[in-house]
C-alpha positions in Angstrom: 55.1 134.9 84.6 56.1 138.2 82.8 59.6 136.9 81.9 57.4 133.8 80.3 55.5 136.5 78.3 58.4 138.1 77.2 60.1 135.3 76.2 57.4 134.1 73.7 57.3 137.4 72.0 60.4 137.4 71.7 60.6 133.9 69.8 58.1 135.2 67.7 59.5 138.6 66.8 61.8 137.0 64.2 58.8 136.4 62.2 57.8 139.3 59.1 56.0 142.1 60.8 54.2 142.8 58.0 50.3 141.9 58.8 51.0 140.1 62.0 48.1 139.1 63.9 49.4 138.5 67.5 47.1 136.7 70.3 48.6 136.1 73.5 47.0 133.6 76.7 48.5 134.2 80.1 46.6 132.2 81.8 46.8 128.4 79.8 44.9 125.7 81.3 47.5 122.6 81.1 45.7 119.3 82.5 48.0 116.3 83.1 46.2 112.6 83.7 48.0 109.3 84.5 46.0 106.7 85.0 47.4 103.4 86.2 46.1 99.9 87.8 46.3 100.8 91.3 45.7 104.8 91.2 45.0 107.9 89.1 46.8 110.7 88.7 46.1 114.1 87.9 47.4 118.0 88.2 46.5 121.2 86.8 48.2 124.4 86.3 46.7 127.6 85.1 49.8 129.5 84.8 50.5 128.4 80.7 51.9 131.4 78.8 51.6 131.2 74.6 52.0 133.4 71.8 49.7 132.8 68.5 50.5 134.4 65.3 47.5 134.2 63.3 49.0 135.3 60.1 51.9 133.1 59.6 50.5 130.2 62.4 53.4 130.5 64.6 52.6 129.5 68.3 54.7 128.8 71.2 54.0 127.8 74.8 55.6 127.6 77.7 54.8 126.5 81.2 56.6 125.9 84.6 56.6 122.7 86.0 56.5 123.4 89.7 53.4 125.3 88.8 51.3 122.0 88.7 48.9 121.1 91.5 47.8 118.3 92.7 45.5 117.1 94.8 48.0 115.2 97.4 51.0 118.0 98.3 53.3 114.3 98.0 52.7 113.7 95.0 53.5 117.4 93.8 56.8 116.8 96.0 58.1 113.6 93.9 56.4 115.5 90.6 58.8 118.4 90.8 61.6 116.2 92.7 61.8 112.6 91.1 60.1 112.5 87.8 60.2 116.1 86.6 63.5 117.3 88.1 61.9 120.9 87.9 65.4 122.7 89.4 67.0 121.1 86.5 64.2 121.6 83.9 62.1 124.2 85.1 60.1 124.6 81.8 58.0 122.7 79.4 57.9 124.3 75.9 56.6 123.6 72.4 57.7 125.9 69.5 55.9 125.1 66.4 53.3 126.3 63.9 49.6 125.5 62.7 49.5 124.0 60.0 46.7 125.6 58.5 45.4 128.6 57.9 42.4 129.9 60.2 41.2 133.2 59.0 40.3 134.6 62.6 37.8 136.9 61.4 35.4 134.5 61.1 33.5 132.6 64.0 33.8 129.0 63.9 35.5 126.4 65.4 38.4 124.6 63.0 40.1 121.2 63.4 43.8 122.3 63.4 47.4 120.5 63.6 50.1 122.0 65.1 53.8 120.9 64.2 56.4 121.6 65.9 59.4 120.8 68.9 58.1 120.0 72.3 60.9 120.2 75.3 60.0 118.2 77.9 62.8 117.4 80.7 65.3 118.7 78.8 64.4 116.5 76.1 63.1 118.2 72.6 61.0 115.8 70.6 59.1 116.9 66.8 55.8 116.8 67.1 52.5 117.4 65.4 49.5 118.2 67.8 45.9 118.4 66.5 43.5 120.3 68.0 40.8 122.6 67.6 40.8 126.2 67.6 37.4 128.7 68.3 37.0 132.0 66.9 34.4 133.4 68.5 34.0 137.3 68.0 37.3 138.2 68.1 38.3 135.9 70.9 40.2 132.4 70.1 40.1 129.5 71.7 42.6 126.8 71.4 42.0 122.9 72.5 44.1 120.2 72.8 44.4 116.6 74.2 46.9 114.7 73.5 49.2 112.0 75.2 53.1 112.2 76.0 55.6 109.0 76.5 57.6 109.4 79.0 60.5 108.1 78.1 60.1 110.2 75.1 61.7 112.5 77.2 64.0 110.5 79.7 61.5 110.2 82.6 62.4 107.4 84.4 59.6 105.8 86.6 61.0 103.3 88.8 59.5 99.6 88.6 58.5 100.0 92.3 55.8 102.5 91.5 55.2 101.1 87.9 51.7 100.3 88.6 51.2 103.5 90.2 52.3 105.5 87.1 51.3 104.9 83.4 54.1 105.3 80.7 52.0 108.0 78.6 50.5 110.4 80.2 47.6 112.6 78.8 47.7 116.2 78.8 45.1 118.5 78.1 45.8 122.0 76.9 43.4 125.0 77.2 44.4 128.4 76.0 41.9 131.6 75.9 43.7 134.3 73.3 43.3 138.2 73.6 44.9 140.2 70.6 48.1 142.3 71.4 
C-alpha cells in the first residue's frame, strides 16, 4: 500500500510546484458489478490509492487486483487466476486529469470529467470518466460509476461461462481526499 502511495506522488511530482494543491485517498472504495442471465457478480476493494492535484486537475489511481473480495472465495480464485491474471497484471491504473476546474475552497458538489489512460490487464485504453466531486469543508469527495468492456482490455471470458459473465462490467469508484 505505501509503495502505491509513493508511486502516485511520484507521477505527479513532474507537475509545476508552484501552488499545488495535493489531496491524497488511501483507502478508495472500487466496486465492480457483472450482472449476467444466470448470476450476478460483484467484489469490492477498499485498498484504492489516488493522488488529486487540485490546481492543475491531475489525478491518478491505482489499485491491486488481488485486493478484490468477493463474496464466494471461487470466484475471487478465477478473478485473480483466469480473467484478471493478477501475477501478470497486478495493478489497475488510470492517469489522467479533470477536466475542469473545481475551486476546492468552496463547498459544493460539481459534475466533473476526467480524461485520461486507464490500464487494465496490461491493456491502456484513453478514456474520459465523468463524475462528481464534493467539497465539503476542506474535505473532497470524488464519485464515479462507469462501465468497462472487457475486451477493451483483452479479457477473454470463455463461451462456457458466457452467461455467467457480462461483457461490460460496472465499476464504481469512491475516493475520500485529505490534503498533503
Amino acid at each position: 500500500m505505501k509503495n502505491l502511495v509513493i508511486f502516485l506522488l511520484a507521477c505527479l511530482s513532474f507537475t509545476n510546484r508552484a501552488g499545488q494543491e495535493l489531496y491524497a485517498c488511501k483507502n478508495a472504495s472500487i466496486t465492480l458489478f457483472s450482472t449476467a442471465p444466470i448470476e450476478d457478480i460483484s467484489a469490492t476493494s477498499t485498498a484504492g490509492t489516488s493522488v488529486f492535484n487540485a490546481a492543475s486537475g491531475d489525478l491518478v489511481f491505482a489499485v491491486n487486483i488481488n485486493s478484490f473480495k468477493f463474496p464466494k472465495s471461487l470466484m475471487q480464485e478465477h478473478f485473480n487466476s483466469d480473467y484478471m491474471e493478477s501475477d501478470k497484471y497486478p495493478k489497475a491504473t488510470f492517469r489522467g486529469k479533470i477536466n475542469e476546474h473545481i475551486d476546492v475552497t468552496k463547498n459544493g458538489t460539481y459534475p466533473v470529467n476526467a480524461t485520461g489512460d486507464l490500464e487494465v490487464h496490461g491493456v491502456k485504453q484513453n478514456r474520459t470518466v465523468q463524475g462528481k466531486l464534493t467539497v465539503n469543508n476542506g474535505s473532497i469527495t470524488l464519485n464515479s460509476e462507469f462501465m468497462v468492456k472487457c475486451a477493451d482490455h483483452h479479457i477473454d471470458i470463455p463461451k462456457i461461462v458466457f452467461h455467467n459473465i457480462a461483457e461490460s462490467i460496472k465499476l464504481t469508484v469512491v475516493a475520500n481526499y485529505t490534503k498533503q
